[in-house]
C-alpha positions as CSV (number, residue, x, y, z in Angstrom):
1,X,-34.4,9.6,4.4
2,X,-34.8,6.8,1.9
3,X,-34.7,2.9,2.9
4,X,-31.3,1.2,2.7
5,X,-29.1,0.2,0.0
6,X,-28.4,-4.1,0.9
7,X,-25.9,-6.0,0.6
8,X,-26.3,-9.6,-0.5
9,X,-24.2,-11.7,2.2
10,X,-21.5,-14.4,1.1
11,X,-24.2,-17.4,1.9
12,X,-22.8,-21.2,2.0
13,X,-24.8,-22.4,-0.8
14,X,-23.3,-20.3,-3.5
15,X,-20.2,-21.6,-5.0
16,X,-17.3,-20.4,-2.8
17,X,-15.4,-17.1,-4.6
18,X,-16.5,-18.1,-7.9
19,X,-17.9,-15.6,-10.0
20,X,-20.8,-12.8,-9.7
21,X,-23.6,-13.6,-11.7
22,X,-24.6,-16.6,-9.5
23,X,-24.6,-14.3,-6.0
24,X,-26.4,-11.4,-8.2
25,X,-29.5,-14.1,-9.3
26,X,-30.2,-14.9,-5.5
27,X,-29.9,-10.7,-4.7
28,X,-31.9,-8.8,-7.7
29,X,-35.2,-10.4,-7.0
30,X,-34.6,-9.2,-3.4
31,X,-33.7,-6.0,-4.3
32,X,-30.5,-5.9,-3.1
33,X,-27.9,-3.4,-4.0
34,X,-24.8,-5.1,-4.0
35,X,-23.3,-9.0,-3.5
36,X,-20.5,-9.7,-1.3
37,X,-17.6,-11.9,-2.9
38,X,-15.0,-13.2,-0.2
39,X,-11.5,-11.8,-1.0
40,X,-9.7,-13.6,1.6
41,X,-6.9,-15.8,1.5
42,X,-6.0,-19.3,1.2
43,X,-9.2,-20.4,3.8
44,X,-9.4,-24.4,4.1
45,X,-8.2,-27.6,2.9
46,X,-9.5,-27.7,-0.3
47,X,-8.2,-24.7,-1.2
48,X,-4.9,-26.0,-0.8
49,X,-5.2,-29.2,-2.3
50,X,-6.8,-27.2,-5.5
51,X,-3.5,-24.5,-5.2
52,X,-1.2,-25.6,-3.5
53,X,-0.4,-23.1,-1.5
54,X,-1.0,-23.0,2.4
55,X,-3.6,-21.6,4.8
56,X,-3.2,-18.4,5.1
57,X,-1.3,-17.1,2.1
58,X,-2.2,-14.2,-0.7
59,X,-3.5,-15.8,-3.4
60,X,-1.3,-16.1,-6.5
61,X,-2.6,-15.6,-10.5
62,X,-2.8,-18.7,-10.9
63,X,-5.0,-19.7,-7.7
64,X,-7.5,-16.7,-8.4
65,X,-8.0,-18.2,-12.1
66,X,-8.8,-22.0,-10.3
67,X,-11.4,-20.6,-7.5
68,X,-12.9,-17.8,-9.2
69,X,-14.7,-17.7,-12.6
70,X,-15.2,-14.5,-15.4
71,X,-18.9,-14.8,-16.3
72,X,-20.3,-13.6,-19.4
73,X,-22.2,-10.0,-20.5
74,X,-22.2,-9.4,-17.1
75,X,-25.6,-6.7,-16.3
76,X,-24.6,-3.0,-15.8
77,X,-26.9,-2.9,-12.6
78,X,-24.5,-5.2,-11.0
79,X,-22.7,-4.2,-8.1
80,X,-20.3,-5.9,-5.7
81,X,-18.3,-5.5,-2.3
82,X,-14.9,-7.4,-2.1
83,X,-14.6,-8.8,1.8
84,X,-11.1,-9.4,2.2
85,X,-8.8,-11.1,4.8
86,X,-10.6,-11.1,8.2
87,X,-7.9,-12.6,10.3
88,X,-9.9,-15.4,12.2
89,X,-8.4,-18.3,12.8
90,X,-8.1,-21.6,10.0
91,X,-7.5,-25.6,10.1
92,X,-4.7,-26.2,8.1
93,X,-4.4,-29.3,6.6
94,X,-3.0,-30.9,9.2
95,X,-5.7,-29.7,12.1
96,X,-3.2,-26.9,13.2
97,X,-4.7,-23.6,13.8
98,X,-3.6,-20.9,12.0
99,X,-4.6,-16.6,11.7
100,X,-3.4,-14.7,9.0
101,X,-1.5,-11.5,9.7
102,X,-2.9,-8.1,8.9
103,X,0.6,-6.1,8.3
104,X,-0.8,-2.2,7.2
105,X,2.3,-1.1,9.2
106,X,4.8,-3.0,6.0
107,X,4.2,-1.2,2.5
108,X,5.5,-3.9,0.6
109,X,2.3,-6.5,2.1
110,X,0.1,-3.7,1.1
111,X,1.0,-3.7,-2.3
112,X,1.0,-7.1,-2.4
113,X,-2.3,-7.5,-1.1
114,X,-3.3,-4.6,-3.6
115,X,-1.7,-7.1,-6.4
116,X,-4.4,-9.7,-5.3
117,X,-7.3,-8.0,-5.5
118,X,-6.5,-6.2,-8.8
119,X,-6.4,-9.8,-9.8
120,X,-8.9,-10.9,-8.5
121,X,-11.1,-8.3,-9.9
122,X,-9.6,-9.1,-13.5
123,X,-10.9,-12.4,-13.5
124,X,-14.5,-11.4,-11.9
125,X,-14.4,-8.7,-15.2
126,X,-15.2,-5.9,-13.3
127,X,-13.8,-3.6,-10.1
128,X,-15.8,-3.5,-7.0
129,X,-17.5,-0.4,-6.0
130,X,-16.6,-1.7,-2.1
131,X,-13.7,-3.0,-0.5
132,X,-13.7,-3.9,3.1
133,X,-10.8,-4.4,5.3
134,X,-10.1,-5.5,8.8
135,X,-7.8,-3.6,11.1
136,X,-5.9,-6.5,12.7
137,X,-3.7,-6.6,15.8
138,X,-2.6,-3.2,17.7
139,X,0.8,-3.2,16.1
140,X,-1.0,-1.7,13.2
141,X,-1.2,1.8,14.4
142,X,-4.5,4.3,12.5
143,X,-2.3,5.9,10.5
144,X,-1.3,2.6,9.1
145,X,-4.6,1.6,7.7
146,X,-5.3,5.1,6.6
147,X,-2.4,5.1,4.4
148,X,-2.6,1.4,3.0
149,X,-6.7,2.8,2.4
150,X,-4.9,5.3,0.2
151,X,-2.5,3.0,-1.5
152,X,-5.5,0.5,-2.1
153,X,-7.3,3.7,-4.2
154,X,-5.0,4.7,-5.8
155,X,-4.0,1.3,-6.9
156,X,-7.4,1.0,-8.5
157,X,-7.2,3.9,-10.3
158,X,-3.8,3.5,-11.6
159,X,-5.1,-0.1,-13.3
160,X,-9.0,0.6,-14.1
161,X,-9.1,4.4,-13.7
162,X,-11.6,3.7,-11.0
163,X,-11.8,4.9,-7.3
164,X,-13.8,2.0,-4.9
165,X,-14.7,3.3,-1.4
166,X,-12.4,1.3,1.0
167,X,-14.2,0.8,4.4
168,X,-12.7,-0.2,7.4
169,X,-14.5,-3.4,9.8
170,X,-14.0,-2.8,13.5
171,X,-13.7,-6.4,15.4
172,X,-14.0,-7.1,19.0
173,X,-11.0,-9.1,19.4
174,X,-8.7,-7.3,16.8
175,X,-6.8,-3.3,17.2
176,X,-9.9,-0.9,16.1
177,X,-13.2,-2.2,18.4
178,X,-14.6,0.6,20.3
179,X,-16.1,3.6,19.9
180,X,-13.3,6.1,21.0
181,X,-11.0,4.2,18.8
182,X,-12.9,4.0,15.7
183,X,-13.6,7.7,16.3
184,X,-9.6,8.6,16.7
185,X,-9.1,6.1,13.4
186,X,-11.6,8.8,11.6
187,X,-9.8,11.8,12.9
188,X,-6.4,10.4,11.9
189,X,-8.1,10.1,8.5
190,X,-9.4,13.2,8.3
191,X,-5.8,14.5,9.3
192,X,-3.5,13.0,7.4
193,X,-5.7,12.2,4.1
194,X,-8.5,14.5,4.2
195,X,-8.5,14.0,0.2
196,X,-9.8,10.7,0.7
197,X,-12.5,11.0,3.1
198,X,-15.2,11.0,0.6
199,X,-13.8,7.7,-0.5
200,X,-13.4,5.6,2.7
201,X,-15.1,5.1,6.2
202,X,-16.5,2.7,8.5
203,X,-18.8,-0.3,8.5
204,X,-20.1,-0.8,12.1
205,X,-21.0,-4.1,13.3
206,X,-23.2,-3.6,16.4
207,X,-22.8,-7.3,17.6
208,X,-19.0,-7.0,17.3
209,X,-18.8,-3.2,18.9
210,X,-21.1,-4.8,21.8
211,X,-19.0,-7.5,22.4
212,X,-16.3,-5.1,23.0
213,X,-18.0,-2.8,24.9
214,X,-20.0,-4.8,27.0
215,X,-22.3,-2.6,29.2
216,X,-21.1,0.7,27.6
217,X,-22.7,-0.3,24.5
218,X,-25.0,2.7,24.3
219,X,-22.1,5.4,25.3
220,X,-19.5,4.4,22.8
221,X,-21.8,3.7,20.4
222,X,-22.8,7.4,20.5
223,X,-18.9,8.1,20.2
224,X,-18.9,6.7,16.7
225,X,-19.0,9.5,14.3
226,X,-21.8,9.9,11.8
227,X,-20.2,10.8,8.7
228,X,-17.9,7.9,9.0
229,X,-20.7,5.4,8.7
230,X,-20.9,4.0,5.5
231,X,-22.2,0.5,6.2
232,X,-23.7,-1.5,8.7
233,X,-23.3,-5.3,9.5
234,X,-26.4,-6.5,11.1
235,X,-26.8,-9.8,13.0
236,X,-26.8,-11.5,16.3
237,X,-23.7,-13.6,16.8
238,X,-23.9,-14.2,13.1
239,X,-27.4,-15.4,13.7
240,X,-30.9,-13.4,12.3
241,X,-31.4,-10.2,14.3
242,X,-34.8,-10.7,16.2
243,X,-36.7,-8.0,18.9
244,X,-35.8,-10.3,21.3
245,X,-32.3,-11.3,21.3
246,X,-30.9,-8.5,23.9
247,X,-29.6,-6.0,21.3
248,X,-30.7,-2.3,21.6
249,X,-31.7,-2.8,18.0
250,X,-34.2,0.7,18.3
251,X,-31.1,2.8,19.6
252,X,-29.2,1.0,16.8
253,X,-31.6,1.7,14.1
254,X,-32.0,5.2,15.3
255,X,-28.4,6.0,14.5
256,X,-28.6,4.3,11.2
257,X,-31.4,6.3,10.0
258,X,-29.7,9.8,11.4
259,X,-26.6,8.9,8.9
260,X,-26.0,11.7,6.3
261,X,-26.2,9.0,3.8
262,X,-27.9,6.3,2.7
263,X,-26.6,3.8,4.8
264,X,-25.8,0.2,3.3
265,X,-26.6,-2.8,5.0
266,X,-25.5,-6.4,4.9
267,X,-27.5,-8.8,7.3
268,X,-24.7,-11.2,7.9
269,X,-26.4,-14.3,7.4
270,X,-24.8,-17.9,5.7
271,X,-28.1,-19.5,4.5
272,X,-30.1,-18.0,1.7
273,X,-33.2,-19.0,3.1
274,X,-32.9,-16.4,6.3
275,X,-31.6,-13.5,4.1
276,X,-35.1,-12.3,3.1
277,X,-36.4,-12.4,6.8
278,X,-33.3,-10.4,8.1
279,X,-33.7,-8.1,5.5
280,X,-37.1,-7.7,6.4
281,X,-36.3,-7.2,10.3
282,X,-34.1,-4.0,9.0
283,X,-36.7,-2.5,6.9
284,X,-39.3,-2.8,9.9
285,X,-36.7,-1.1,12.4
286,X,-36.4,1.9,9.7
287,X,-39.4,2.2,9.1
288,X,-40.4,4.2,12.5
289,X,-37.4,6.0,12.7
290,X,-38.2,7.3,9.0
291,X,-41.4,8.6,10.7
292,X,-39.7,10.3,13.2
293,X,-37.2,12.0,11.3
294,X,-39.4,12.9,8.9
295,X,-42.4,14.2,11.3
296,X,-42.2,18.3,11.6
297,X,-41.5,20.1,14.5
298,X,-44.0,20.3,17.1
């Protein structure tokens, strides 16, 4: 199996949304495959001062065109991943907490939201090849997000004759966080819109799925299925992943390296100087299980 294809994480120093070329400077010399570009929605104060719209909300045209930017001749290597709404909770302006709502289960949101990326994506200058979304609250049933994956595809293709993969984030604190159910959310996939299966999957966050899971971590782990994992988010509490921070990072990287694919990876780190060590940490965990899966049969 070859290495991994990397993500370059959404780090604070980079301007905030803006545009690619600055994310894809700090990610070629590193070899990264892709940059992540937030796609989420109205997210602090300043945004609203600079919109005027409130915490929380889809972004309107006219707010994509002040917080992001259309760079020029743009390379043809470059690739990106749009990170949309995650649904954690916001200071408005007025200190008040606030969590935007994830509605799959309303059409008329999902085409909305669909709206907001095409735009978004029109000012950048070019589509994404990845979009990630979150699952939200249980009122949001699998069959939900499968179908809102398909309107999100076909959405693309209808304005830039383009199909991006659309990859679902489990959370531990949000409808889709264990094994079992990220499992039943792939057979409800498979089910209803087998047509898009090539196109979509999952991106599994160990941290998050421990979290969940607690001291099952290793059994529902093994209950995720292998040809739904598309991408992996690796950190520690959204800290560098280390040998020694009490993840089973070999049993982790095991399963990563037995994934039909080349898996992507996005250590989820803010500061651009610990990207290069996390990335580092992953390509040392892969490296012995590359051995092994690559050493014949006794």
């Amino acid at each position: 199996m070859p290495g991994a294809d990397y993500i370059y994480p959404n780090v604070t120093e980079v301007t905030q949304r803006g545009g690619l070329l600055e994310r894809w400077r700090l990610a070629e010399p590193l070899g990264c495959a892709y940059i992540e570009v937030p796609a989420d929605f109205i997210k602090n104060r300043t945004e609203v001062e600079r919109t005027g719209q409130e915490i929380g909300s889809m972004l309107s045209r006219s707010s994509v065109e002040l917080l992001y930017e259309q760079d020029a001749a743009l390379p043809g290597t470059l690739r990106y991943l749009l990170h949309t709404e995650p649904a954690i909770p916001r200071r408005d302006q007025h200190g008040r907490q606030v969590t935007a709502t994830l509605r799959w289960r309303d059409p008329g949101w999902v085409a909305d939201l669909g709206d907001m990326l095409l735009e978004i994506e029109d000012v950048l200058g070019i589509p994404p090849e990845i979009i990630e979304i979150h699952p939200g609250d249980r009122r949001n049933t699998h069959a939900d997000i499968v179908t809102a994956m398909h309107t999100l595809i076909t959405a693309h293709w209808n304005a830039f004759g383009t199909e991006p993969m659309v990859l679902l984030e489990h959370h531990s604190d949000q409808g889709i966080s264990t094994g079992r159910q990220l499992r039943s959310f792939w057979a409800t996939l498979k089910e209803t819109h087998p047509e898009i299966a090539g196109l979509t999957g999952i991106v599994l966050d160990p941290w998050h799925l421990r979290a969940a899971t607690k001291e099952e971590f290793p059994e529902t782990l093994g209950e995720v299925p292998l040809d739904a994992l598309q991408a992996f988010h690796i950190h520690s509490d959204l800290h560098p992943p280390s040998p020694d921070d009490g993840m089973p990072w070999p049993q982790v990287f095991a399963t990563i390296a037995n994934v039909p694919a080349t898996p992507r990876i996005k250590p989820v780190v803010y500061q651009k100087s610990r990207v290069p060590a996390a990335i580092a940490f992953c390509g040392e965990m892969l490296a012995p299980q590359r051995t092994a899966y690559a050493a014949p049969p006794a």
